[in-house]
KOLGU-4560 file (N, C-alpha, C; in nm, 3 decimals, padded with zeros to 5 digits):
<recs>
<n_xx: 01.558 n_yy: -02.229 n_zz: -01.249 ca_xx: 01.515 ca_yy: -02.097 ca_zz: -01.286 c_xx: 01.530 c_yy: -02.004 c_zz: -01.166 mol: A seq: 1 type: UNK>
<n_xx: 01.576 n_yy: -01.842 n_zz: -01.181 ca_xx: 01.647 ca_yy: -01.805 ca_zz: -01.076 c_xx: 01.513 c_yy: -01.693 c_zz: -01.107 mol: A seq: 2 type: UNK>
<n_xx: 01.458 n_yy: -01.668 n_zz: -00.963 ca_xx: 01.405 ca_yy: -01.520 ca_zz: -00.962 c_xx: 01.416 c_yy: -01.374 c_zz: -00.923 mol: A seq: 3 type: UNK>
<n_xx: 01.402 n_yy: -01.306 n_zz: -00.991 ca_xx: 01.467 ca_yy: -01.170 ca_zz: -00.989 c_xx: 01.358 c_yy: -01.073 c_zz: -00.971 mol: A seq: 4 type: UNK>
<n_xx: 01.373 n_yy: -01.017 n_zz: -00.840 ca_xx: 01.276 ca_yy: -00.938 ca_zz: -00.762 c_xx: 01.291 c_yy: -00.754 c_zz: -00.821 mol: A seq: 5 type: UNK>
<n_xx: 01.219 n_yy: -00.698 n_zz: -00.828 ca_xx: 01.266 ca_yy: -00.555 ca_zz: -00.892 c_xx: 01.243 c_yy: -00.471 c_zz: -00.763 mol: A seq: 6 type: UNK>
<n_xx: 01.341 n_yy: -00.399 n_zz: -00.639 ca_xx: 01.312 ca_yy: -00.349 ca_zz: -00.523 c_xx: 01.263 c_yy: -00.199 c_zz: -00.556 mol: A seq: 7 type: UNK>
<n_xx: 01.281 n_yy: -00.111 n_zz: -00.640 ca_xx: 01.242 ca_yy: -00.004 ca_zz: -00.634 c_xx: 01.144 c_yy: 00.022 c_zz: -00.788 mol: A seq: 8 type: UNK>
<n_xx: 01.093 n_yy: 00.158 n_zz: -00.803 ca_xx: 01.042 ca_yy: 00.171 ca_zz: -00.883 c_xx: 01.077 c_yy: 00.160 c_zz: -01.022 mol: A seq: 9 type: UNK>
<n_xx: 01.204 n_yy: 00.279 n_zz: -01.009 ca_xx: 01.288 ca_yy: 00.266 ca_zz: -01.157 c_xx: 01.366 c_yy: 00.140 c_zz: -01.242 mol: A seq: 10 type: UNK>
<n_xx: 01.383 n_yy: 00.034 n_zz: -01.116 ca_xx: 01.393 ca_yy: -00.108 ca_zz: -01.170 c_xx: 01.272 c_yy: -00.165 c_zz: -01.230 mol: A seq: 11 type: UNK>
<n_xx: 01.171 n_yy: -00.192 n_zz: -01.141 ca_xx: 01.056 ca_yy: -00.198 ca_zz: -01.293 c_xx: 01.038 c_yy: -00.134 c_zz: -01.398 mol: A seq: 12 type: UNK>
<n_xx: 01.026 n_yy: -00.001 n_zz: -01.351 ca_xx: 01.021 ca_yy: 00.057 ca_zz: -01.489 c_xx: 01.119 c_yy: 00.034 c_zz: -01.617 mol: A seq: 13 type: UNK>
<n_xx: 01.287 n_yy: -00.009 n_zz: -01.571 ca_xx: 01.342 ca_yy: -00.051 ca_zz: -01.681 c_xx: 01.333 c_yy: -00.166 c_zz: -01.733 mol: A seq: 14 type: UNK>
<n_xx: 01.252 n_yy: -00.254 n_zz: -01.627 ca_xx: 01.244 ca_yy: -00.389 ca_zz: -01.657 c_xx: 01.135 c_yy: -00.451 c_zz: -01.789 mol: A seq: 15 type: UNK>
<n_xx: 01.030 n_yy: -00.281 n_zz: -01.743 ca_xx: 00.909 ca_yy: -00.266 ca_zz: -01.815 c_xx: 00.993 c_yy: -00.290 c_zz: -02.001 mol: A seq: 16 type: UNK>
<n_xx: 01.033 n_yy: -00.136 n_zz: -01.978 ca_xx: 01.136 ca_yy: -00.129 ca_zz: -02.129 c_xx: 01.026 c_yy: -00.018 c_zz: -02.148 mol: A seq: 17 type: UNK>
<n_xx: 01.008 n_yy: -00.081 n_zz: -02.319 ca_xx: 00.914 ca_yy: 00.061 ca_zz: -02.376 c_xx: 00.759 c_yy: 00.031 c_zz: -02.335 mol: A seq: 18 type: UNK>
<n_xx: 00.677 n_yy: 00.139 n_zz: -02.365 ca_xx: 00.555 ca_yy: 00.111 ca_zz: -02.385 c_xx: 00.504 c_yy: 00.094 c_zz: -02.466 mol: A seq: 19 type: UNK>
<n_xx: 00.416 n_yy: -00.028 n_zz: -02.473 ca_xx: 00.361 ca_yy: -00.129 ca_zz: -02.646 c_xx: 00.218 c_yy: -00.115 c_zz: -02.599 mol: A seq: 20 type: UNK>
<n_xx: 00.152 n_yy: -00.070 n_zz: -02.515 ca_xx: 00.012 ca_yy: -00.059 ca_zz: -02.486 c_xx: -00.054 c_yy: -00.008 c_zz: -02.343 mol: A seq: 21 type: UNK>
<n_xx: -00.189 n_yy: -00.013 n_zz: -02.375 ca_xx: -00.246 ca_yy: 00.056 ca_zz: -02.252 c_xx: -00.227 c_yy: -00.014 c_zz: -02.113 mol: A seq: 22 type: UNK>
<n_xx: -00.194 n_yy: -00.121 n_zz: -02.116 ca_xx: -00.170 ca_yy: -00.179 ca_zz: -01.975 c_xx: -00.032 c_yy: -00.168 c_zz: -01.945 mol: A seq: 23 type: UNK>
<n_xx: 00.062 n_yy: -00.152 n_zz: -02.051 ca_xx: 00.193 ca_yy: -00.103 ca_zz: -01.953 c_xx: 00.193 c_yy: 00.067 c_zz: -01.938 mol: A seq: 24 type: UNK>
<n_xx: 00.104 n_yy: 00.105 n_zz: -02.003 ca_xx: 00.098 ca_yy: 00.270 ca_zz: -01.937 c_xx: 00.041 c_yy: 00.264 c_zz: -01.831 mol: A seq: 25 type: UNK>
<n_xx: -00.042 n_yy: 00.144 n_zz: -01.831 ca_xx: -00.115 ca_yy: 00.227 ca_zz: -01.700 c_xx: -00.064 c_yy: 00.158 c_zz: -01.541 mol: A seq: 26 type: UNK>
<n_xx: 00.059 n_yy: 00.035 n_zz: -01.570 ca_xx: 00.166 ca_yy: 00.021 ca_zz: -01.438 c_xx: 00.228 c_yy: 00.140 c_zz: -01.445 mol: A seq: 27 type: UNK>
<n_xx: 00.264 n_yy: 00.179 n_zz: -01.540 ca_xx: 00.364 ca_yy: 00.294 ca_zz: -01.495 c_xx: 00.301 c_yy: 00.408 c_zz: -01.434 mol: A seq: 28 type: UNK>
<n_xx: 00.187 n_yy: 00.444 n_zz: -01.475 ca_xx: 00.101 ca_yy: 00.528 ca_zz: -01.412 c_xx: 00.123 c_yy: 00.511 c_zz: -01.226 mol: A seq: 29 type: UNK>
<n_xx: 00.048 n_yy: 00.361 n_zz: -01.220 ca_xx: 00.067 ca_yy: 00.294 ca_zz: -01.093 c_xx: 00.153 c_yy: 00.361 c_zz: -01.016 mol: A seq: 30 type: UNK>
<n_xx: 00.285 n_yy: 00.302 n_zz: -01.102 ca_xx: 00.409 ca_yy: 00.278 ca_zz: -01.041 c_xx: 00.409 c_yy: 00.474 c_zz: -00.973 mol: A seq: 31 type: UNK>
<n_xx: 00.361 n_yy: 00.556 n_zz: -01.047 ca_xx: 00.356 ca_yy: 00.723 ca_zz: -01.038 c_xx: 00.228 c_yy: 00.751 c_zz: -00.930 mol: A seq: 32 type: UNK>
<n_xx: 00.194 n_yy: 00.647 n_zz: -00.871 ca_xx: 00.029 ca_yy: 00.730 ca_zz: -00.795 c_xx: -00.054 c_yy: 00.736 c_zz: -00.807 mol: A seq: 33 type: UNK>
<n_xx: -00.102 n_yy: 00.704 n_zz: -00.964 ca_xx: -00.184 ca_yy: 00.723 ca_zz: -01.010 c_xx: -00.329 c_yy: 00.616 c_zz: -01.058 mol: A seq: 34 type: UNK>
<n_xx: -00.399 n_yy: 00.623 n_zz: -01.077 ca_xx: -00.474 ca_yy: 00.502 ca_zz: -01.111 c_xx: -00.638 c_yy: 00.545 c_zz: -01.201 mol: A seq: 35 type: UNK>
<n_xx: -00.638 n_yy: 00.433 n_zz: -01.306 ca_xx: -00.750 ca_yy: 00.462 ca_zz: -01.379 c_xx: -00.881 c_yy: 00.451 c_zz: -01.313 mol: A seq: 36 type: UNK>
<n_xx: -01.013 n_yy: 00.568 n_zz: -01.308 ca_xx: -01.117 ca_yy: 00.588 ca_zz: -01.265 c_xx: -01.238 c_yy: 00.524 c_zz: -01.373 mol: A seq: 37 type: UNK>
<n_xx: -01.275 n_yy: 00.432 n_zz: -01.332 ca_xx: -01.400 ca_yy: 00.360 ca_zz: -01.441 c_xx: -01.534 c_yy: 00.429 c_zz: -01.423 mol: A seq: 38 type: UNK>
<n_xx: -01.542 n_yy: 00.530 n_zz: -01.325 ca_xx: -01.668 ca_yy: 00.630 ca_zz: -01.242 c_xx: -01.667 c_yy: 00.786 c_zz: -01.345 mol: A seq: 39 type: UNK>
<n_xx: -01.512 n_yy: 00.819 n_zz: -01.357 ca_xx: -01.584 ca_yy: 00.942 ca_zz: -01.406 c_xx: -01.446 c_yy: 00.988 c_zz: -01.498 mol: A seq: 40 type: UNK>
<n_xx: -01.526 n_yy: 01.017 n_zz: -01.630 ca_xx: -01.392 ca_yy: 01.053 ca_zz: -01.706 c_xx: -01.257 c_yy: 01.128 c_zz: -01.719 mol: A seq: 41 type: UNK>
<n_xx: -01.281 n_yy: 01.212 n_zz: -01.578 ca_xx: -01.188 ca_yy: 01.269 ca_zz: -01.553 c_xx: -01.091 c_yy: 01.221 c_zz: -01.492 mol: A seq: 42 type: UNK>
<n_xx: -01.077 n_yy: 01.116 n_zz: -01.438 ca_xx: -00.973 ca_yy: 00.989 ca_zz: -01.412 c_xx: -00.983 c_yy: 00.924 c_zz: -01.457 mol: A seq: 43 type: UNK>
<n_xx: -01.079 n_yy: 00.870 n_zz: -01.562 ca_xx: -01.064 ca_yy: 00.724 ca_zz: -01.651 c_xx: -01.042 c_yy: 00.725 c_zz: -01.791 mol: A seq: 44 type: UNK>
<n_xx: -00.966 n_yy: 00.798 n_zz: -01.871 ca_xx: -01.006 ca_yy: 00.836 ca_zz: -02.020 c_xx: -00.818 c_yy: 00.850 c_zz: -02.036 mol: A seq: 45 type: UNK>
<n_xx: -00.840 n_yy: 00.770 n_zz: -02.185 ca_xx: -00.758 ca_yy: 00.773 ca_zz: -02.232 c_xx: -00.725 c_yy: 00.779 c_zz: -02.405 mol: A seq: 46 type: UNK>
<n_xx: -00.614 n_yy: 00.820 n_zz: -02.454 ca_xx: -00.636 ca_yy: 00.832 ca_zz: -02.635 c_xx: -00.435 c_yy: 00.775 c_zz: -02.660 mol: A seq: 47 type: UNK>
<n_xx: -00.456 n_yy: 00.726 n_zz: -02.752 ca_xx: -00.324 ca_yy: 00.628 ca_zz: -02.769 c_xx: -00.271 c_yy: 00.758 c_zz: -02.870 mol: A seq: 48 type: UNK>
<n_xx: -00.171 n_yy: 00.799 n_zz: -02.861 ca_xx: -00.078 ca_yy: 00.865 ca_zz: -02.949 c_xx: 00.040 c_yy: 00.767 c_zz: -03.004 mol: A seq: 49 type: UNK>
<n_xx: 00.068 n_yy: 00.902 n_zz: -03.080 ca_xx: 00.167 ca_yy: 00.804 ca_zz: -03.185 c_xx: 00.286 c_yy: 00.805 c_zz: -03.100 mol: A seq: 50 type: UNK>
<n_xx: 00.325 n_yy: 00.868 n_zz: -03.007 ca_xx: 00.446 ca_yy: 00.830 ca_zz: -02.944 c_xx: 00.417 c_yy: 00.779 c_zz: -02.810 mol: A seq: 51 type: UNK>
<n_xx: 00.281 n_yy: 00.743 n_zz: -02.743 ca_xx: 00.263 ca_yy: 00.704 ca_zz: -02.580 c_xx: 00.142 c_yy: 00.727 c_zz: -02.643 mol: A seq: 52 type: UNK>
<n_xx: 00.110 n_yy: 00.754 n_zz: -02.465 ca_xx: -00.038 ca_yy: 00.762 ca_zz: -02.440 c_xx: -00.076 c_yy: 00.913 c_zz: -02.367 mol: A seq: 53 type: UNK>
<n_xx: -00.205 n_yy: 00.979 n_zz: -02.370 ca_xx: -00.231 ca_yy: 01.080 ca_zz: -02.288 c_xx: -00.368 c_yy: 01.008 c_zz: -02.207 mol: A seq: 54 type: UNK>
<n_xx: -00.388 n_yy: 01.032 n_zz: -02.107 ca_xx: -00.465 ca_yy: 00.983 ca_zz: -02.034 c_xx: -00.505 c_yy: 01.115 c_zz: -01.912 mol: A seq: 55 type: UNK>
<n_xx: -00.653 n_yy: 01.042 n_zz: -01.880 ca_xx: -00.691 ca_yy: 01.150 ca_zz: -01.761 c_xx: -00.685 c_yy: 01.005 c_zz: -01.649 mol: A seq: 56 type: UNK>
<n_xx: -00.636 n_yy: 01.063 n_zz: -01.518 ca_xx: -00.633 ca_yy: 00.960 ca_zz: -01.420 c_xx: -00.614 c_yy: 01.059 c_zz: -01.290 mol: A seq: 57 type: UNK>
<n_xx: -00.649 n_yy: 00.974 n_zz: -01.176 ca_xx: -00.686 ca_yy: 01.019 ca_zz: -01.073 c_xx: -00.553 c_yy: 00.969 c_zz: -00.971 mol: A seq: 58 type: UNK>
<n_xx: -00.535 n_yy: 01.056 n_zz: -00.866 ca_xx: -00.510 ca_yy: 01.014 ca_zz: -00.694 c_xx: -00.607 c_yy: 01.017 c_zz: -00.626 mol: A seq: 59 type: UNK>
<n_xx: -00.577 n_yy: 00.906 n_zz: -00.549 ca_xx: -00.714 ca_yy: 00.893 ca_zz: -00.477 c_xx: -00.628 c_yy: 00.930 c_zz: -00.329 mol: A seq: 60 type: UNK>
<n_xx: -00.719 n_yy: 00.927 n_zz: -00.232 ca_xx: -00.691 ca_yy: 00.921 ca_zz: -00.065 c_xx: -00.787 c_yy: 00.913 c_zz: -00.023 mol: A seq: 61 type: UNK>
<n_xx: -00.802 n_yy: 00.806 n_zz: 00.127 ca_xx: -00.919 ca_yy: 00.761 ca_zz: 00.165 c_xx: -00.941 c_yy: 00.795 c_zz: 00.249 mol: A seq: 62 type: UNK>
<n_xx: -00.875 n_yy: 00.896 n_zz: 00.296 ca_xx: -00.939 ca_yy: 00.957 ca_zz: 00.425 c_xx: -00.895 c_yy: 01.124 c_zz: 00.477 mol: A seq: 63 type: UNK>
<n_xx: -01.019 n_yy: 01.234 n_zz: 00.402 ca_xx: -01.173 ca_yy: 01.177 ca_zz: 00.350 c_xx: -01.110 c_yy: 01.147 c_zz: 00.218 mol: A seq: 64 type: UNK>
<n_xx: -01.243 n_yy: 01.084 n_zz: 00.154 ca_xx: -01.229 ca_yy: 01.028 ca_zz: 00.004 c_xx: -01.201 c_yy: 01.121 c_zz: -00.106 mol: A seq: 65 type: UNK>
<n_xx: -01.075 n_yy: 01.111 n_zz: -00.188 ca_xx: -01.045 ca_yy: 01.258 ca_zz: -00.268 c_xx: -00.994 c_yy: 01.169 c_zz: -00.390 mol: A seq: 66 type: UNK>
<n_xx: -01.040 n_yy: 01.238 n_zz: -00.479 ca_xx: -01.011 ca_yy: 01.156 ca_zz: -00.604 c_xx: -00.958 c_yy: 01.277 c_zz: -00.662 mol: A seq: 67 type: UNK>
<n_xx: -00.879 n_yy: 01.339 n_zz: -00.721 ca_xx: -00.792 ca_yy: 01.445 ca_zz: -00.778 c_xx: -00.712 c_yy: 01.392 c_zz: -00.897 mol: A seq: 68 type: UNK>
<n_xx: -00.763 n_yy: 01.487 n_zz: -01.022 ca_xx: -00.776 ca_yy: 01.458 ca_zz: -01.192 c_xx: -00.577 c_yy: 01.517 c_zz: -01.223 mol: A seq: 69 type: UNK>
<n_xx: -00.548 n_yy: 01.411 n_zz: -01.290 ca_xx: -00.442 ca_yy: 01.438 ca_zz: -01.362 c_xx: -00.436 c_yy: 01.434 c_zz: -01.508 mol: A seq: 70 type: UNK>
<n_xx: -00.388 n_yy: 01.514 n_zz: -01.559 ca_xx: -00.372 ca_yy: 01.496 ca_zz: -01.736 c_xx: -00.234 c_yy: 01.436 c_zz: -01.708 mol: A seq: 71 type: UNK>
<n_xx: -00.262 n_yy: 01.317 n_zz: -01.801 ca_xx: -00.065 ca_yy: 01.284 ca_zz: -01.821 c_xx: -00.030 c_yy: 01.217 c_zz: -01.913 mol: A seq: 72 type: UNK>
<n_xx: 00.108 n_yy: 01.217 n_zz: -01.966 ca_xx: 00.123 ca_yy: 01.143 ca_zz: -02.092 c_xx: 00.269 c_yy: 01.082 c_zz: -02.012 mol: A seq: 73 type: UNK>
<n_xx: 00.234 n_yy: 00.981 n_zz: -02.078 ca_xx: 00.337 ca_yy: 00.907 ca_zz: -02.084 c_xx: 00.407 c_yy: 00.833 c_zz: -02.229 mol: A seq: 74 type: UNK>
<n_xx: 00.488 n_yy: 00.860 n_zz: -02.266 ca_xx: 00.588 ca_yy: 00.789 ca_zz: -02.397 c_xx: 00.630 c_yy: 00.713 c_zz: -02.395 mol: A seq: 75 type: UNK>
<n_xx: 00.642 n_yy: 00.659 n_zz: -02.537 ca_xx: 00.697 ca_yy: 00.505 ca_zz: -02.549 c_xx: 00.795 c_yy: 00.450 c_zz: -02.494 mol: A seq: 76 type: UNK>
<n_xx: 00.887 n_yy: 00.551 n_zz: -02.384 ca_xx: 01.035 ca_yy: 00.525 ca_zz: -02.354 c_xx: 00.983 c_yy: 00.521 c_zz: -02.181 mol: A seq: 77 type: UNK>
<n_xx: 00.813 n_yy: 00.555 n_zz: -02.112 ca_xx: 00.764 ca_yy: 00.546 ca_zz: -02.038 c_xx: 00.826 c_yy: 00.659 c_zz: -01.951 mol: A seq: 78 type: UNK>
<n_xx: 00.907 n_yy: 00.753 n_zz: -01.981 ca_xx: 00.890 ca_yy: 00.909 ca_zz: -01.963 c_xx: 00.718 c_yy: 00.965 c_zz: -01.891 mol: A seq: 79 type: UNK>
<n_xx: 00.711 n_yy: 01.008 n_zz: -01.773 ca_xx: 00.606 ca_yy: 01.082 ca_zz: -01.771 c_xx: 00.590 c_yy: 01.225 c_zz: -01.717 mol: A seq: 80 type: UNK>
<n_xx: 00.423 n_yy: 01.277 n_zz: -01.812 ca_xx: 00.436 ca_yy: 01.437 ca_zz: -01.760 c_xx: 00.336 c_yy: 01.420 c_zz: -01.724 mol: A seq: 81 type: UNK>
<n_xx: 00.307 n_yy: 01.494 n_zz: -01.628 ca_xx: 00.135 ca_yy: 01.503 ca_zz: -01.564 c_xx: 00.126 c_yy: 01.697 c_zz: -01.527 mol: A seq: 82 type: UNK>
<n_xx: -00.001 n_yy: 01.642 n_zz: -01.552 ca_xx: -00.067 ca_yy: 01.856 ca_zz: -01.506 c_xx: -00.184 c_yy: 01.823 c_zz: -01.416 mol: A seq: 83 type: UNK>
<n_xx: -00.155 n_yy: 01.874 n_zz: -01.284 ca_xx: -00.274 ca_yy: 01.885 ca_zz: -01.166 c_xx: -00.429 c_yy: 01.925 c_zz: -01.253 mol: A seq: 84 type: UNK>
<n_xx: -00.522 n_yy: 01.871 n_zz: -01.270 ca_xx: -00.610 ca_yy: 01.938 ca_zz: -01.296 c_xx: -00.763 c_yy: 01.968 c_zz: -01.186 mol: A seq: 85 type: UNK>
<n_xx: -00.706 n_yy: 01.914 n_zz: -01.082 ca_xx: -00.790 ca_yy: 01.926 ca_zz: -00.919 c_xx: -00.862 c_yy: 01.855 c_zz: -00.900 mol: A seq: 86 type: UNK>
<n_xx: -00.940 n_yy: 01.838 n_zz: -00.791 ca_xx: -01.003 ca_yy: 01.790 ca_zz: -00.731 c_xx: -01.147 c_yy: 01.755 c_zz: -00.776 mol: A seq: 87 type: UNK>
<n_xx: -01.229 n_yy: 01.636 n_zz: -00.806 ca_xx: -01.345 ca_yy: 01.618 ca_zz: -00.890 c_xx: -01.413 c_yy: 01.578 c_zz: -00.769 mol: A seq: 88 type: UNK>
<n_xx: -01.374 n_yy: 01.543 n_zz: -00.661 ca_xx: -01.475 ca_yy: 01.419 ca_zz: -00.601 c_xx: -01.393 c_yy: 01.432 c_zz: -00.476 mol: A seq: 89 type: UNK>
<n_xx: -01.505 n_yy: 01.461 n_zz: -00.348 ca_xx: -01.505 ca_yy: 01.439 ca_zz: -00.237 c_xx: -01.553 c_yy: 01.430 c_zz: -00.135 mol: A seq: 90 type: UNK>
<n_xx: -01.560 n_yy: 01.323 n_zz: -00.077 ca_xx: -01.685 ca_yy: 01.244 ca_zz: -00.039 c_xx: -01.713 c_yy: 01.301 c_zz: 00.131 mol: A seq: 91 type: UNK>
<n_xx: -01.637 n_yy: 01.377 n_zz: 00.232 ca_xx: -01.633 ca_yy: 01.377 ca_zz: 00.357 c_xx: -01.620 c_yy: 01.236 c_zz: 00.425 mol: A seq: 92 type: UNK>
<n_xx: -01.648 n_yy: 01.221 n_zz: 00.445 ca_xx: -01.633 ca_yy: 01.062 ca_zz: 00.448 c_xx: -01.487 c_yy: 00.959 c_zz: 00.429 mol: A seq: 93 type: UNK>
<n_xx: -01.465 n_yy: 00.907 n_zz: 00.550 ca_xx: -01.340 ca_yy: 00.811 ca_zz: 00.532 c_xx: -01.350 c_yy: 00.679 c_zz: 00.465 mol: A seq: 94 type: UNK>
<n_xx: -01.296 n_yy: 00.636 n_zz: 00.347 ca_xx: -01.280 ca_yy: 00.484 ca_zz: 00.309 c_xx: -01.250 c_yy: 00.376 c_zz: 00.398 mol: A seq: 95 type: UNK>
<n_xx: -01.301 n_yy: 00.294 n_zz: 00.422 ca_xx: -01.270 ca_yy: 00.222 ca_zz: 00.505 c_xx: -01.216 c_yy: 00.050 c_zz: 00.475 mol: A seq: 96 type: UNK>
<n_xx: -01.259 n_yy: 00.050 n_zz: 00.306 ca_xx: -01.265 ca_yy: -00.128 ca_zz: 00.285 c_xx: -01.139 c_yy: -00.135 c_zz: 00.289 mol: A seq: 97 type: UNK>
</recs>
């Protein structure tokens, strides 16, 4: 059995194929910066459409701590759009774990 490493993004993503559910939206998300917030709905919320998904999700940066809200959809062909919707959370404070 031979293994086949995917070096950049857009190779996973084709490797992905389509999107069949919330966990391959939300690598691709990943794969975009982005990541689901279980703290506050403005990065953690999501609603399944008939062609993808729309989701609220966050960038984070840890130093200081900034969690910054994205609206984004992503489609079944894993196409994505996102809209800045700013900054929810910031802590002064550097992350450190």
């Amino acid at each position: 059995m031979k293994m086949v490493f995917r070096k950049t993004e857009s190779e996973l993503q084709k490797f992905i194929g389509g999107i069949n559910n919330l966990e391959e939206a939300l690598l691709i998300a990943k794969i975009n910066g982005l990541w689901f917030d279980p703290e506050n709905m403005k990065g953690g919320s999501y609603r399944k459409e008939l062609n993808g998904y729309s989701l609220y999700l966050m960038k984070w940066e840890k130093c200081p701590e900034t969690k910054e809200s994205f609206k984004v959809f992503i489609d079944s062909k894993g196409h994505v759009t996102k809209e800045n919707n700013g900054i929810y959370f910031r802590s002064g404070e550097c992350y450190s774990h």
